[in-house]
C-alpha positions as CSV (number, residue, x, y, z in Angstrom):
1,X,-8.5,22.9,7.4
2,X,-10.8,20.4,8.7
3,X,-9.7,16.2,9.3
4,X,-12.4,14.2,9.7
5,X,-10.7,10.1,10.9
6,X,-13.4,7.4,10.4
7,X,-12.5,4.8,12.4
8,X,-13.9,1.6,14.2
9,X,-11.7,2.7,17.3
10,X,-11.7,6.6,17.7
11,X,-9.9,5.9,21.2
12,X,-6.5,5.2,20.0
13,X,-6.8,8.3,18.1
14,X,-8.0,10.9,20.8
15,X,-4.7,11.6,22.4
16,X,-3.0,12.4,19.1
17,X,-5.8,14.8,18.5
18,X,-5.5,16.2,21.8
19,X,-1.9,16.6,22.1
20,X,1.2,18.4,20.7
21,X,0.5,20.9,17.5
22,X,-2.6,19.3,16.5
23,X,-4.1,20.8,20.2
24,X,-2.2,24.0,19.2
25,X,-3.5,24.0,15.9
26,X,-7.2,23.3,17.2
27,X,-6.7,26.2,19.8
28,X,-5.8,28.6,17.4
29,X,-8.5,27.3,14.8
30,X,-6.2,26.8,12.3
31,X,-7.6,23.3,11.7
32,X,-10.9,21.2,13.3
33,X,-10.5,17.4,14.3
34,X,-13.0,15.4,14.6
35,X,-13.6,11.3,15.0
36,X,-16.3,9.0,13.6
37,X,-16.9,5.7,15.0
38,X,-18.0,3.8,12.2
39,X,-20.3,1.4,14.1
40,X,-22.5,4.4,14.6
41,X,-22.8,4.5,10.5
42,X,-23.8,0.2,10.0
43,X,-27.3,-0.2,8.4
44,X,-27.6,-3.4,11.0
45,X,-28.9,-2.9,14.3
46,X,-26.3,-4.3,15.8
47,X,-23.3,-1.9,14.2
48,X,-21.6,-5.2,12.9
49,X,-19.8,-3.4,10.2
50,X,-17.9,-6.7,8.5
51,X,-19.2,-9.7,6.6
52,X,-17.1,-12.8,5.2
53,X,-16.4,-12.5,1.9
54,X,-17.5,-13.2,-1.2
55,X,-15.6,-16.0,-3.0
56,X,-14.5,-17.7,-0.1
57,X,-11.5,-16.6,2.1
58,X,-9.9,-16.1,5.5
59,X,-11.5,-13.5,7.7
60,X,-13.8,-10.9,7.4
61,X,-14.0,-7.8,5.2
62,X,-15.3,-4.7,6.0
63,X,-18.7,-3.5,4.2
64,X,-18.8,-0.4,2.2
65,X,-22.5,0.9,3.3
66,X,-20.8,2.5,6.4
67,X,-18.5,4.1,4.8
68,X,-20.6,5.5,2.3
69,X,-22.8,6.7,4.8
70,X,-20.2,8.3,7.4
71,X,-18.8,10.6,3.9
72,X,-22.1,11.8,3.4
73,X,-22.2,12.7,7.2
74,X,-19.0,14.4,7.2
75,X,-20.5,16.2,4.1
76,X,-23.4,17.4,5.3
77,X,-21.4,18.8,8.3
78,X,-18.6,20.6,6.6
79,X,-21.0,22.0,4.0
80,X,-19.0,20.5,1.6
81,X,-17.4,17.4,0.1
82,X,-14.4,15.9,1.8
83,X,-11.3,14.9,-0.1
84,X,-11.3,11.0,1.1
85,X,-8.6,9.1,1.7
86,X,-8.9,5.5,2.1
87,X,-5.5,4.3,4.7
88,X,-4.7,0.9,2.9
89,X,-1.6,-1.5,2.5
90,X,-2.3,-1.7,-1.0
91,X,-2.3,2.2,-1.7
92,X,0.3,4.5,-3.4
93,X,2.9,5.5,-0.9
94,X,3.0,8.4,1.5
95,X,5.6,11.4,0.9
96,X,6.0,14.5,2.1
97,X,4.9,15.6,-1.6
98,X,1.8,13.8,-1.0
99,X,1.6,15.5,2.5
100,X,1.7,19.2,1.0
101,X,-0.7,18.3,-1.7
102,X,-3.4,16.8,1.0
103,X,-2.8,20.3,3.2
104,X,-4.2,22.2,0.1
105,X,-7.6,20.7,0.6
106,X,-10.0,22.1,2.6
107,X,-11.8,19.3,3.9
108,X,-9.9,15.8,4.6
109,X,-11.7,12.5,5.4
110,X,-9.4,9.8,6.8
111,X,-11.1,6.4,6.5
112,X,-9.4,3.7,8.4
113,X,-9.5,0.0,7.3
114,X,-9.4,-3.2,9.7
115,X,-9.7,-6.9,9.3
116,X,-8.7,-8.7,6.2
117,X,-9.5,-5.5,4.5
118,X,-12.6,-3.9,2.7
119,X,-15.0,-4.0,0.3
120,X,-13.3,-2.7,-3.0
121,X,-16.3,-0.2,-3.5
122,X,-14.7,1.9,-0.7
123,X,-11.7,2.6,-2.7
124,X,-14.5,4.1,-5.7
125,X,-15.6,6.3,-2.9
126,X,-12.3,7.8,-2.2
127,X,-10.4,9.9,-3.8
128,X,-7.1,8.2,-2.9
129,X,-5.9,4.6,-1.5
130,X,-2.9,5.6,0.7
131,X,0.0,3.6,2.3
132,X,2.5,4.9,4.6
133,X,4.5,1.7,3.9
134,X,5.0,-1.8,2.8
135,X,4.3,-3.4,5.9
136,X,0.4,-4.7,7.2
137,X,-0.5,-3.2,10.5
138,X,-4.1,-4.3,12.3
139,X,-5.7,-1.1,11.6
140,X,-5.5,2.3,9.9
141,X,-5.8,4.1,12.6
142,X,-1.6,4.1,13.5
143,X,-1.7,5.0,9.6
144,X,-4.2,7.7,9.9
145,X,-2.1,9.3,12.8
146,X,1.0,9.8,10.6
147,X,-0.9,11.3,7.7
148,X,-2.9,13.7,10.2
149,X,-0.1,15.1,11.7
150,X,2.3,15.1,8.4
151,X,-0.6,16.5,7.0
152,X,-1.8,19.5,9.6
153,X,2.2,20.5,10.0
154,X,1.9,21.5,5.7
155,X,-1.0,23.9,7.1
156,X,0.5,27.7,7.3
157,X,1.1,28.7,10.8
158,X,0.6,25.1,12.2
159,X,4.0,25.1,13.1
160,X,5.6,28.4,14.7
161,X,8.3,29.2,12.2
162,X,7.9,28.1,8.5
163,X,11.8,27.6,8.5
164,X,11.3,24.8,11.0
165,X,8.6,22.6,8.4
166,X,11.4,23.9,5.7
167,X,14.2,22.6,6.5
168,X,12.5,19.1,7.1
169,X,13.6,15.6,5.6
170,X,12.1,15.4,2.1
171,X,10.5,18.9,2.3
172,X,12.5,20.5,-1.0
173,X,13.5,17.1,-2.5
174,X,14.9,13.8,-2.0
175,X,17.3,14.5,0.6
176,X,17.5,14.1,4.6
177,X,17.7,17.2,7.1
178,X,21.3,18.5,7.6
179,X,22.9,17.6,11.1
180,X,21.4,19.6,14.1
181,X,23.5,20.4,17.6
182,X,22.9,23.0,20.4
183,X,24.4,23.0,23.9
184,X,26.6,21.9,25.2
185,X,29.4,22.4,22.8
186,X,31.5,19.8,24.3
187,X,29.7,16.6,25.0
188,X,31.6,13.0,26.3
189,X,34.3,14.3,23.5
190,X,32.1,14.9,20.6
191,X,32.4,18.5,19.8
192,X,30.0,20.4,17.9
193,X,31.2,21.5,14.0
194,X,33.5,24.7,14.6
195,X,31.4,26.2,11.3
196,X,28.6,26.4,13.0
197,X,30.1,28.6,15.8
198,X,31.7,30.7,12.8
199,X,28.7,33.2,12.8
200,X,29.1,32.9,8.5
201,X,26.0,32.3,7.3
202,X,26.8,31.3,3.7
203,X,29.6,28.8,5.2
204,X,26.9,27.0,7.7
205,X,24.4,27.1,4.7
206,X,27.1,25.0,2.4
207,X,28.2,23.1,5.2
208,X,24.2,21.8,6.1
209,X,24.0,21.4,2.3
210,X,26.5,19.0,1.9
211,X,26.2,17.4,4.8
212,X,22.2,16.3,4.0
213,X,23.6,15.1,1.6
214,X,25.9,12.5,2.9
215,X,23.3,11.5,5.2
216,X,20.8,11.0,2.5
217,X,24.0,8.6,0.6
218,X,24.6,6.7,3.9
219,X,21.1,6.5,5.2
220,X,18.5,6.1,1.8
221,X,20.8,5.7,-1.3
222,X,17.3,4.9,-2.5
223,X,16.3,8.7,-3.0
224,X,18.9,9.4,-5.5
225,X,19.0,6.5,-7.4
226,X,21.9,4.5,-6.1
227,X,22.2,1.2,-4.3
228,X,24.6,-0.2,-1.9
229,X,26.3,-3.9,-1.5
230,X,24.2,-5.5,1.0
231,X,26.0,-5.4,4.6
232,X,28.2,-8.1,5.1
233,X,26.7,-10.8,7.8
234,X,28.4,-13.6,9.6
């Protein structure tokens, strides 16, 4: 699978490229990763890539000519049109569902926003406007990190054993991963769940069941529909 990060500032995003499973990944050419500096995409001389907006306003908003141009770039590399995704506050929200669905495409453009925001004739360029939450960072690159890595872990043999990616938070529903312990068995008192030293497989399996569970009710109520009283200040 190929990634393809457009971004005014491909330096933040070099050592997540370069590092962990994505340099695995890379290594074993399971997936390619490459970074566009957007500047290098401006029609002005200059590679200003913002202009204030129309309207009137605070800031400056980002222009949509280089974007335009940088997907046709990344086109005409890949032999092939990417699937573009536009990192933006105002974009449906990230899931692992979405993650899984983005790993079946062969080609993935990441376009990274900045300033007060960009031109609204980016988003018709892209194929999705994507959020990773409902908070406003400075950039999409931090956005564009999470979604890359989400993403590339989906990709078969990306991550050694599929069990691992399986048994994730949010991978076969809305519920957390189950409770994880290794050695040592004894640690400042807290002992380690005598089922899980019981060498029965269908008791551990219930036992990780239920227990994802009650994590998922004390953690995110949110994912199955319930809410709790707000907790008690003062």
């Amino acid at each position: 699978m190929r990634f393809d990060l457009v971004t005014l500032h491909p330096e933040m995003l070099v050592p997540v490229a370069a590092g962990g499973i994505l340099r695995g990944a890379q290594d074993k050419g399971l997936i390619e990763i490459h970074l566009h500096d957007l500047r290098l995409f401006s029609p002005d001389e200059h590679g200003i890539v913002d202009d204030r907006p129309f309207g009137g306003g605070a800031g400056m908003v980002m222009r949509p000519e280089p974007f335009a141009r940088a997907l046709e770039a990344i086109a005409a590399a890949a032999g092939r049109r990417p699937y573009a995704v536009l990192l933006s506050p105002q974009g449906v929200r990230f899931t692992q569902q979405v993650a899984q669905d983005l790993a079946r495409q062969p080609a993935l453009a990441l376009l990274c926003g900045r300033y007060e925001g960009v031109d609204e004739r980016v988003v018709a360029l892209c194929d999705l406007e994507l959020s990773i939450g409902d908070y406003v960072l400075a950039g999409g690159e931090l956005a564009a990190a999470v979604v890359l890595e989400t993403t590339a872990r989906m990709v078969p043999g990306v991550v050694g054993r599929h069990e691992s990616a399986a048994t994730d938070s949010f991978y076969s529903g809305p519920k957390l991963g189950y409770p994880q312990y290794t050695r040592p068995r004894v640690f400042r008192g807290m002992e380690v769940p005598e089922v899980l030293l019981s060498g029965d497989h269908e008791k551990i399996r219930r036992w990780r069941e239920r227990e994802a569970w009650r994590k998922t009710l004390r953690n995110r109520p949110d994912l199955v529909g319930l809410s709790l009283p707000p907790t008690p200040t003062g």
